[in-house]
Every structure is written in C-alpha cells, then in structure tokens.
C-alpha positions in Angstrom: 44.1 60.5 55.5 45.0 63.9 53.6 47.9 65.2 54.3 47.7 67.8 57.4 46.4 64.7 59.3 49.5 62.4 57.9 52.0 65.0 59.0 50.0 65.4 62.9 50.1 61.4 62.6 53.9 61.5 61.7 54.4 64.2 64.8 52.3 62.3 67.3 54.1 59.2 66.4 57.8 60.5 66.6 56.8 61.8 70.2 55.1 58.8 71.9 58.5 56.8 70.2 55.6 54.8 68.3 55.4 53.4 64.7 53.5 56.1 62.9 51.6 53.0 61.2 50.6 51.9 64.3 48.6 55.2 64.2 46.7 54.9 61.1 43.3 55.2 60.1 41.3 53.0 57.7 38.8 54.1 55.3 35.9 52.3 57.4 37.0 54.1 60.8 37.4 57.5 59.0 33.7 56.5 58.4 33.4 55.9 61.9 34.8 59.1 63.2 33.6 60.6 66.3 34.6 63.6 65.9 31.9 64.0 63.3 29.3 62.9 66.3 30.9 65.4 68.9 30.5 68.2 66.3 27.2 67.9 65.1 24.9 66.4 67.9 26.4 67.9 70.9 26.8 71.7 69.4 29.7 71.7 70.8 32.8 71.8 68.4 35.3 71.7 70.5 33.9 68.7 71.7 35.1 67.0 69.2 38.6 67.0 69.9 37.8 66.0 73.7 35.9 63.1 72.0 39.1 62.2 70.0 40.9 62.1 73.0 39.0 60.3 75.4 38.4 57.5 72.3 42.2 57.5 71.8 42.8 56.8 75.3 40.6 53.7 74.9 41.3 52.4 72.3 42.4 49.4 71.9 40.2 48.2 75.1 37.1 48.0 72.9 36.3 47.9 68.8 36.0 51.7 67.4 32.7 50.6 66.5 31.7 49.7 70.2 33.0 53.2 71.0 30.9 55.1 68.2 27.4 53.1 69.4 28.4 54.3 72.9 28.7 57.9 71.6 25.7 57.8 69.7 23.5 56.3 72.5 24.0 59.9 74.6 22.2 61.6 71.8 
C-alpha cells in the first residue's frame, strides 16, 4: 500500500476501534482490486468507491476473489 492509503487504513482503523492490520491489503488483492473494475468498465468513477464499499461490507462472507468474478460477470 503507498502511503496515503496506509495513513486512510491507520484512520479507518483507529475509528472502527479495529487493528489497523486487520485492515491490510496483500499484494495479490491489490491485484484484485475492484475498484479498478468499477472505474473502467462501468464509466463510472465514482463507482468505484461505492464498489469499495459494498465489497468491504462483505467481506469476509465470501473470498475477494469470489467478489471480483461477481463484479466482472455484470460486464
């Protein structure tokens, strides 16, 4: 993660009175990223941080991976 998106981690984290490194990112599911998806094939950026959100509420009910084929099957 650069550091703009370490420091939003850090702020998220301090307000949901979470571990910020239960908030981290791997390489493989920066690869991943939806956001990217939302972007580009909706035309749509702010879409992309809508995406975010609605993935972040579910995540940890189903594999990023299963939420990225999801995504991509709407294209």
């Amino acid at each position: 993660m650069d550091a703009w998106l370490t420091q939003a981690r850090d702020a998220v984290a301090a307000a949901a009175r979470v571990p910020a490194s239960e908030l981290g990112l791997s390489d493989e599911e920066a690869g991943i990223l939806l956001a990217r998806i939302a972007a580009h094939e909706s035309g749509e950026r702010t879409n992309a941080s809508l995406l975010c959100y609605l993935v972040g509420r579910t995540q940890g009910e189903a594999h990023l991976e299963t939420l990225a084929a999801a995504v991509r099957s709407t294209s």
